[in-house]
C-alpha positions as CSV (number, residue, x, y, z in Angstrom):
1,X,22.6,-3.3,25.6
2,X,20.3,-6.3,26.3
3,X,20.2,-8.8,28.8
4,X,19.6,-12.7,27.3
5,X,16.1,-13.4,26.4
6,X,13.9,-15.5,28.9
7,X,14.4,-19.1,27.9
8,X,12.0,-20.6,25.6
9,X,9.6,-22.8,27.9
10,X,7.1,-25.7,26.3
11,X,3.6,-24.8,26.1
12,X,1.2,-26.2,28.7
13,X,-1.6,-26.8,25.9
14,X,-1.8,-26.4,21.7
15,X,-2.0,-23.0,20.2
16,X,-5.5,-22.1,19.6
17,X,-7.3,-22.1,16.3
18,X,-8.5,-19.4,14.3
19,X,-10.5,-17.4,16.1
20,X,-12.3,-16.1,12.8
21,X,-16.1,-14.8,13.1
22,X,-15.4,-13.4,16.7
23,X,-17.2,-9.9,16.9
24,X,-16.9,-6.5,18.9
25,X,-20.2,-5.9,20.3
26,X,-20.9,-9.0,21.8
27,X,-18.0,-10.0,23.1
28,X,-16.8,-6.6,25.2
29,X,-19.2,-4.4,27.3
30,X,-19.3,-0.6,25.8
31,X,-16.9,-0.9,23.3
32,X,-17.6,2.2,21.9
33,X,-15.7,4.1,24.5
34,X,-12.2,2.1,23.7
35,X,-12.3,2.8,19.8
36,X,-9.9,3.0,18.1
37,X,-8.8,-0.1,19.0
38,X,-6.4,-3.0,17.0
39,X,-8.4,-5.8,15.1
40,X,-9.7,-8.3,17.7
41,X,-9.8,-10.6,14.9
42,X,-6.0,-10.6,15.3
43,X,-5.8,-12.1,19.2
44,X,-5.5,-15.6,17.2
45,X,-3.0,-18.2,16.6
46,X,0.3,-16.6,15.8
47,X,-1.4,-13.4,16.2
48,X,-1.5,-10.6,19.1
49,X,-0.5,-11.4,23.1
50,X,-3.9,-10.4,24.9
51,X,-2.0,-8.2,27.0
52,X,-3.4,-7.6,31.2
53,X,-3.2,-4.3,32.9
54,X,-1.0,-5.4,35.6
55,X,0.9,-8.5,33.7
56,X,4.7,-8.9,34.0
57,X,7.2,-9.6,31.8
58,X,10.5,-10.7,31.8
59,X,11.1,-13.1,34.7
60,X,8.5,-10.0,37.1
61,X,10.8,-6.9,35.9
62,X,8.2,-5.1,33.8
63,X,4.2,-4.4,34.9
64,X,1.8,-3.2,32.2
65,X,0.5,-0.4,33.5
66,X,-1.2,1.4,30.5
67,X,-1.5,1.1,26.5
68,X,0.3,4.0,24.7
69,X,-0.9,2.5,21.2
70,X,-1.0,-0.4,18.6
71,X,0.1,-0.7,15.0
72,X,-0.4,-3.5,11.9
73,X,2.0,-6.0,13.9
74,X,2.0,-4.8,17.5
75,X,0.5,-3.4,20.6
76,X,2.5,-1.0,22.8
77,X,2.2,-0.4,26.4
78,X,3.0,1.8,29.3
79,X,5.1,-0.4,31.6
80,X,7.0,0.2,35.4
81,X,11.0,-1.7,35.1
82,X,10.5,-2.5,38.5
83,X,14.6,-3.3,38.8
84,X,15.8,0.3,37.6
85,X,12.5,2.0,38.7
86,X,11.5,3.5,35.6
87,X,8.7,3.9,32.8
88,X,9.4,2.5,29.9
89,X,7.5,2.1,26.5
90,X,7.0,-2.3,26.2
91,X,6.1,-3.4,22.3
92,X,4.9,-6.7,22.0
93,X,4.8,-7.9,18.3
94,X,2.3,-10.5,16.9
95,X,3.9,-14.1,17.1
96,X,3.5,-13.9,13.2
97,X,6.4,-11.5,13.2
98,X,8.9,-12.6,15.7
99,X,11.7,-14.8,14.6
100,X,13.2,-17.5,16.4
101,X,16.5,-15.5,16.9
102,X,15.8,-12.1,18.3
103,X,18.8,-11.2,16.9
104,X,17.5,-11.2,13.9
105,X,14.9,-9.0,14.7
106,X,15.2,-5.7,11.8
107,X,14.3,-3.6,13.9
108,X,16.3,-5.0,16.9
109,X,19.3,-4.6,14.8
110,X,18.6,-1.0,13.5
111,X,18.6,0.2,16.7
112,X,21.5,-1.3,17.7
113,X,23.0,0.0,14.8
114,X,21.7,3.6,15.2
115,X,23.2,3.5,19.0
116,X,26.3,2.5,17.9
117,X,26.5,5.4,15.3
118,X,25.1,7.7,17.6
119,X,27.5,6.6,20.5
120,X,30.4,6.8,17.6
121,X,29.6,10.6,16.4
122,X,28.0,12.9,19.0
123,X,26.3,11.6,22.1
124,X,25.5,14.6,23.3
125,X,23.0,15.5,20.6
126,X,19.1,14.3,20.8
127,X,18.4,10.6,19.9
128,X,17.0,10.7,16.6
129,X,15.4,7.6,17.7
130,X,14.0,5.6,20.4
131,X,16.9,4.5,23.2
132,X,16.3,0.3,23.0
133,X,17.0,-0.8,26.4
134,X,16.1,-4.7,26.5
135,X,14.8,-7.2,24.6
136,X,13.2,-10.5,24.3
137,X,10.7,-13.2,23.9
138,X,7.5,-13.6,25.4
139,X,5.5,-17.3,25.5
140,X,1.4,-16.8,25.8
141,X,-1.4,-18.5,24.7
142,X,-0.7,-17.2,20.7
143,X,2.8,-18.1,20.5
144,X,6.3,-16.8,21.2
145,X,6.6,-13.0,20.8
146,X,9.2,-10.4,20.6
147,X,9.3,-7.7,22.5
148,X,11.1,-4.8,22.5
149,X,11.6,-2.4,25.7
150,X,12.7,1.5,24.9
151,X,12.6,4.7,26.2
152,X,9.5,6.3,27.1
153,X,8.4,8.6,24.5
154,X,5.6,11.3,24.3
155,X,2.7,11.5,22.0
156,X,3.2,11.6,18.2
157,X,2.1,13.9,15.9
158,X,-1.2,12.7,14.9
159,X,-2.1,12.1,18.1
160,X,-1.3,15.9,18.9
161,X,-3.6,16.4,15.5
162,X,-6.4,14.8,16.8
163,X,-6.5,16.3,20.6
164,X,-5.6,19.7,20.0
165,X,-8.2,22.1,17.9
166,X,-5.5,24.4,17.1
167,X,-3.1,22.7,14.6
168,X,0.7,21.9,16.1
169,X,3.0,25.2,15.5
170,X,4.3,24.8,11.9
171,X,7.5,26.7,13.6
172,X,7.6,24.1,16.4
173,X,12.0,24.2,16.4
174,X,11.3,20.3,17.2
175,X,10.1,19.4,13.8
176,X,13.5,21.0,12.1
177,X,15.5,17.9,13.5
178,X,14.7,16.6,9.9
179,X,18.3,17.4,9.9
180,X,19.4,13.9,11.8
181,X,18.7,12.5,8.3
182,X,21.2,13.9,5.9
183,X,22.2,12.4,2.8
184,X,24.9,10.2,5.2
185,X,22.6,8.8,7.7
186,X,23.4,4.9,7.8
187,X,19.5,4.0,8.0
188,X,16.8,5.3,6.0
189,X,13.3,5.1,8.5
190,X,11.0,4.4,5.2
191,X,8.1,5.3,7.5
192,X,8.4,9.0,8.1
193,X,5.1,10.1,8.9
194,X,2.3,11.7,11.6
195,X,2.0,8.4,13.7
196,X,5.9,7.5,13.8
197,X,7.1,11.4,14.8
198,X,6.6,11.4,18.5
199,X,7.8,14.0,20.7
200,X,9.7,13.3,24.0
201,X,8.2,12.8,27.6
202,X,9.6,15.6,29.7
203,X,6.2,16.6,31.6
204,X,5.5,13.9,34.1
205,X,7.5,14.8,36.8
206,X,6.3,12.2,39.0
207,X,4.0,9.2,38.5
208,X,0.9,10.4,39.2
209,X,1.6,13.6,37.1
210,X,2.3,11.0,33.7
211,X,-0.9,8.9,34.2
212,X,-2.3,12.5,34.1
213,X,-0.5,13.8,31.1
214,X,-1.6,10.9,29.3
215,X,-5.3,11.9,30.0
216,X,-6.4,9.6,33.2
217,X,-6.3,5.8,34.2
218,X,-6.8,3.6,31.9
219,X,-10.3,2.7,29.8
220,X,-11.2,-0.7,29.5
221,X,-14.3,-2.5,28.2
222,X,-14.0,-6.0,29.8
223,X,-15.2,-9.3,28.8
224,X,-18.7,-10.1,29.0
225,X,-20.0,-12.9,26.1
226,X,-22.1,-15.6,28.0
227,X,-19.9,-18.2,26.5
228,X,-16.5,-18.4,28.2
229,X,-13.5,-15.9,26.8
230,X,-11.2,-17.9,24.6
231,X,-7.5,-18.3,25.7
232,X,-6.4,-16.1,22.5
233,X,-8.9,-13.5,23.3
234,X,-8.1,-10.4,26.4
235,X,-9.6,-10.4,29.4
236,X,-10.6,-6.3,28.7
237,X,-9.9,-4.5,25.9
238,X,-7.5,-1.2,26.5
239,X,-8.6,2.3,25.5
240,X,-5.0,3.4,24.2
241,X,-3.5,6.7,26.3
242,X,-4.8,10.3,25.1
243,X,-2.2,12.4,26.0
244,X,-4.9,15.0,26.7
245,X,-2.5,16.3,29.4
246,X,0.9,16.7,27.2
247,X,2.5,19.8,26.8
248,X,6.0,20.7,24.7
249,X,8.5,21.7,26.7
250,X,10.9,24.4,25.2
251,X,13.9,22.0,25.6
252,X,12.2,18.9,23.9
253,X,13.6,16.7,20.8
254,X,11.7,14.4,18.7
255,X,12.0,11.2,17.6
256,X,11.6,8.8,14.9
257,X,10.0,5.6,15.6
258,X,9.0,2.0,13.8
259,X,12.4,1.1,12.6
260,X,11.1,-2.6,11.7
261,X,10.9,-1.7,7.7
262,X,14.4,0.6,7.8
263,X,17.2,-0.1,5.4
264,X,20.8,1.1,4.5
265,X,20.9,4.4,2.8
266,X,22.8,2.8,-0.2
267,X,20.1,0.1,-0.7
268,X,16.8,-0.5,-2.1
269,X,14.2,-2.3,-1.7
270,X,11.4,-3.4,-4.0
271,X,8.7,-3.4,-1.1
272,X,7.2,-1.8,1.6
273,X,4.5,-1.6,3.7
274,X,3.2,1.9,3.4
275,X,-0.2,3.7,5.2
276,X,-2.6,4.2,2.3
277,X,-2.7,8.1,2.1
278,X,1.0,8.4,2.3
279,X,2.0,5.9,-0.8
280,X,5.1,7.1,-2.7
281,X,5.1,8.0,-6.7
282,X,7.8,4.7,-6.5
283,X,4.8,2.7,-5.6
284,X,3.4,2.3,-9.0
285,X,5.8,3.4,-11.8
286,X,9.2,2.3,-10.3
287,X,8.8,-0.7,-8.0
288,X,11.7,-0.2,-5.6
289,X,12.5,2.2,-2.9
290,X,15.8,4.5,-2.0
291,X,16.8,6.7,0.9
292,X,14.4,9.5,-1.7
293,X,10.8,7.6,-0.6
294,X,12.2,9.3,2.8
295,X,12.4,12.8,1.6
296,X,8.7,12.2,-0.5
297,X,7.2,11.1,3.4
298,X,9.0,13.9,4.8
299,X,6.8,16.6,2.6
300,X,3.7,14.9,2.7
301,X,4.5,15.1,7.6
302,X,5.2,18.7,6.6
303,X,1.8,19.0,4.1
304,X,-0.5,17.4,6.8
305,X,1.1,19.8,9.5
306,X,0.3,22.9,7.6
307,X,-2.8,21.9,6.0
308,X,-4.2,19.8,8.7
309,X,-4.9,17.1,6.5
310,X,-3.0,14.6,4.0
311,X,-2.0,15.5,1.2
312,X,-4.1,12.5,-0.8
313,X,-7.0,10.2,-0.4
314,X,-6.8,6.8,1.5
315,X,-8.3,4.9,-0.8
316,X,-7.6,1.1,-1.7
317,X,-7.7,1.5,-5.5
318,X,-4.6,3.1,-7.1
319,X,-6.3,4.7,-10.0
320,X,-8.2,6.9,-7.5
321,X,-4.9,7.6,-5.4
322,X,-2.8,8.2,-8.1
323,X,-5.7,10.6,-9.6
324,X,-5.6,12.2,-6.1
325,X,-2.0,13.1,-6.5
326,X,-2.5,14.9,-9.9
327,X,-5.1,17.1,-8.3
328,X,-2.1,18.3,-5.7
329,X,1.0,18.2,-7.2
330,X,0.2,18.7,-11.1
331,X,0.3,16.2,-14.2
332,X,2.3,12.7,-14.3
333,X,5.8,12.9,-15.5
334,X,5.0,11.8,-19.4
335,X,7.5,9.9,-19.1
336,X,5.1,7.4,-17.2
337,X,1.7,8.0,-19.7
338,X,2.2,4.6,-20.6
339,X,2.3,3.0,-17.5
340,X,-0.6,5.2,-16.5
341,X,-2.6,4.5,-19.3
342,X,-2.3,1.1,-18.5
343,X,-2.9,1.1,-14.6
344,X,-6.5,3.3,-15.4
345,X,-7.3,0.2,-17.7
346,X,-6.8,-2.2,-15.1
347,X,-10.2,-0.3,-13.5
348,X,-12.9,-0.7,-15.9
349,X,-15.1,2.8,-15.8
350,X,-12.2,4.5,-14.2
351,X,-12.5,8.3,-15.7
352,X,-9.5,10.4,-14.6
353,X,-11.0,14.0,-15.6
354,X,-15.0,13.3,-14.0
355,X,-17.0,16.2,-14.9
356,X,-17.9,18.4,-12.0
357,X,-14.9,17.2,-10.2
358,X,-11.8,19.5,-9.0
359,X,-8.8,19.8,-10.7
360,X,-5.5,20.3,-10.5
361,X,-5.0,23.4,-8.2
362,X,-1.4,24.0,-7.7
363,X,0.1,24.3,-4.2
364,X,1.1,27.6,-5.0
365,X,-2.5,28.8,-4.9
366,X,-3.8,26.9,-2.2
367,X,-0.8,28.3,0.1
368,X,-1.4,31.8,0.1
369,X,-5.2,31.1,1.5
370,X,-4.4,28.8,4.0
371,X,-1.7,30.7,5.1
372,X,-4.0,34.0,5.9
373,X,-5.7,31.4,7.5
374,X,-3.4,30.7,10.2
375,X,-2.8,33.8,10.7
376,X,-6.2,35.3,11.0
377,X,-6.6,33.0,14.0
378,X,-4.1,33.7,15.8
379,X,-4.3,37.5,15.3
380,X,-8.6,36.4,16.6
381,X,-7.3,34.6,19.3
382,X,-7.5,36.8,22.5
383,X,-5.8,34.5,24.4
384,X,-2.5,34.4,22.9
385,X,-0.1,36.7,23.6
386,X,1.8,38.0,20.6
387,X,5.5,39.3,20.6
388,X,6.8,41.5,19.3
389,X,8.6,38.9,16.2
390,X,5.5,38.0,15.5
391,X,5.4,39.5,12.2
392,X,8.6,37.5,11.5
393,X,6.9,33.7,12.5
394,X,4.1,35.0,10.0
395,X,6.5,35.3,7.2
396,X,8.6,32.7,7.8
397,X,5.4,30.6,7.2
398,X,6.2,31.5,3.4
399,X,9.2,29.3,3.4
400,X,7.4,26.1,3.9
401,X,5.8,26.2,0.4
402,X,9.4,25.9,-1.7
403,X,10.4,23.1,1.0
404,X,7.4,21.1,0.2
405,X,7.3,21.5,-3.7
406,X,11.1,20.4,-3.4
407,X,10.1,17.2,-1.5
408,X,7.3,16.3,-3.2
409,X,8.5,15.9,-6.7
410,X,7.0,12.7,-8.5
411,X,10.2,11.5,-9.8
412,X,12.9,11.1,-7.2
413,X,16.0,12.3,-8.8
414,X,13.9,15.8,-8.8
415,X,13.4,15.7,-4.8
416,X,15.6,18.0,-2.7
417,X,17.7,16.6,0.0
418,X,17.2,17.6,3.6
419,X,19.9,19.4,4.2
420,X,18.3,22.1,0.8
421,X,15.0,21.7,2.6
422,X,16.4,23.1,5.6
423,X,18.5,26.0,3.9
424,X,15.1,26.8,2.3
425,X,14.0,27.6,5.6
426,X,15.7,31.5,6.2
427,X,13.9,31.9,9.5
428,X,15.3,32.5,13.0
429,X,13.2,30.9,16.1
430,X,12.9,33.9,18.5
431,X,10.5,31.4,21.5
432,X,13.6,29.3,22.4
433,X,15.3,32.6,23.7
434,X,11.7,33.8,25.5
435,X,11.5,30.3,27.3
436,X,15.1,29.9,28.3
437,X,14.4,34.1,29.5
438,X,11.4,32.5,31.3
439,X,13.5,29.8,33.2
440,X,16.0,32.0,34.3
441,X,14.0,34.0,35.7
């Protein structure tokens, strides 16, 4: 699977301090036009590599070509494996993460794992997850740094959100591969949602076609403070990769991504490190996690799809989130009216029923008008080209409202599994025969 990591090597000079107090502006000419962009007050001491275009890793075999994204605990690049000639997707995690035996590393080993099952079971299905082709540790001026080398992969779901005007197909056959994660899978991801479904990269045919599919050459804003850059610190700043040229091809899987927080399908866990607007009912009134805080993320991927937005707020304070949960999916379990009663006094002035302010309107009724929605566009569009099953797509839209009031129950026990979700969904996908028509034609 992995050749041995590079050997550890000493450092030529002490790991720089804290780097605290360094701002944007100032430091990197137009920074507007890389944004978003991961904290720079995280290139520090055990912090983020400050990652080159054009740096190799691993003894010369991989050259950073491009940045395909960053997350809480890494940045993730476009790289050329100049031994077997290929792109590949290169995630360097902060120093503050990376053990001393990579190993060790979770997701390292869930990887492995899921390869092993896969390899056990039915290799010639999808992936349900990234292929992990080598790994190891990387030595820079903020410390020793896992990194992880995998399969190139497409652009995720949000990322699709925010290019595209037109919201992803809600019948997109893709998405249905929820089925990989039946009650029997040996992993449970725990971080099902928009930025972690990414789709396959089957349009580049050649190199300069992918460094057009992900929307051009790479953006930088490089360093320009009077004073000179700090070791810790990049020498530019990288715009991360569009994907303004992508497009699904009719063949394509998906895949699940970030295994670093996954755990075994009989276990549970009493933390985990969630995105704010996707926090689990578990969060606050259980205090541990099951394979269920899966089929919970699962509804809210599926709510964001259909309604082009997430389901609840982002906000910090849990009173507000938990508030913003109520207004969606109905009244607390009463069950948990202590425990809520005692979370809203932990936020002095906290009033759960604000005058003026909406409430509780159940999915039910929201459904029926977004769906006319969608489906007054597309009959405005003059551009797309309807068949003749059209009317079948339309109604088989209807079936995503039981799937996501199964998923999205408060208390776990009440969730559907995946496997009800998908029998929920009595709808036949009539493109996959047009495109394979199409082909062999």
């Amino acid at each position: 699977m992995s050749e041995d990591p590079e050997p550890l090597k000493p450092l030529r000079a002490p790991l720089p301090d804290n780097t605290g107090g360094y701002g944007w502006d100032d430091r990197y000419e137009e920074i507007v036009k890389i944004f978003p962009h991961e904290p720079l007050e995280k290139y520090l001491r055990n912090g983020f590599h400050p990652v080159t275009l054009g740096e190799r890793f691993s003894d010369g075999r991989y050259t950073v070509r491009h940045k395909l994204g960053f997350g809480g605990n890494a940045t993730v690049w476009l790289a050329r494996d100049d031994r077997e000639n290929q792109w590949v997707a290169l995630k360097i995690k902060q120093a503050k993460v990376s053990l001393d035996d990579i190993e060790q590393d979770p997701e390292v080993k869930a990887l492995k794992l899921l390869e092993h099952k896969y390899t056990i079971h039915d290799p010639t299905k999808p992936r349900c997850f990234s292929r992990l082709i080598h790994y190891f540790q990387h030595i820079g001026p903020n410390g020793t740094h896992t990194c992880l080398v995998t399969e190139l992969l497409g652009p995720s779901i949000a990322q699709m959100i925010r290019v595209f005007d037109a919201m992803i197909p809600w019948d997109d056959p893709n998405y249905q591969e929820v089925e990989t994660f039946r009650p029997d899978t040996i992993l449970r991801s725990s971080h099902i949602s928009p930025s972690n479904v990414s789709f396959t990269c089957q349009t580049a045919i050649d190199d300069e076609d992918l460094i057009e599919v992900l929307g051009g050459e790479p953006t930088v804003a490089e360093y320009s403070a009077s004073e000179p850059r700090a070791e810790c610190l990049p020498k530019h700043l990288v715009r991360a990769a569009t994907w303004s040229g992508w497009f699904d091809c009719p063949e394509e899987s998906i895949r699940l991504i970030d295994w670093g927080e996954s755990f075994s399908s009989n276990d549970k866990v009493s933390a985990l490190s969630q995105p704010l607007n996707l926090r689990s009912p578990e969060t606050f009134f259980i205090g541990s996690f099951d394979h269920r805080h899966d089929l919970w993320r699962a509804g809210c991927v599926i709510y964001q799809l259909f309604y082009r937005q997430a389901p609840f707020g982002s906000t910090s304070h849990k009173q507000d989130y938990i508030n913003s949960m109520t207004l969606v999916i109905g009244p607390l379990p009463s069950a948990w009216n202590d425990q809520w009663i005692k979370i809203i006094q932990e936020k002095p002035g906290f009033d759960p029923e604000p005058r003026g302010e909406p409430r509780f309107q159940p999915l039910r009724k929201t459904f029926e008008q977004r769906r006319h929605f969608i489906i007054t566009l597309a009959e405005k569009d003059e551009d797309f080209e309807k068949p003749d099953f059209i009317e079948d797509d339309y109604q088989g839209l209807s079936y995503l409202l039981s799937v996501m009031e199964g998923l999205m129950q408060y208390e776990p026990q009440k969730r559907i599994t995946s496997g009800e979700a998908l029998a929920r969904m009595h709808w036949v996908d009539q493109w996959v025969y047009i495109e394979s028509e199409n082909e062999e034609e």
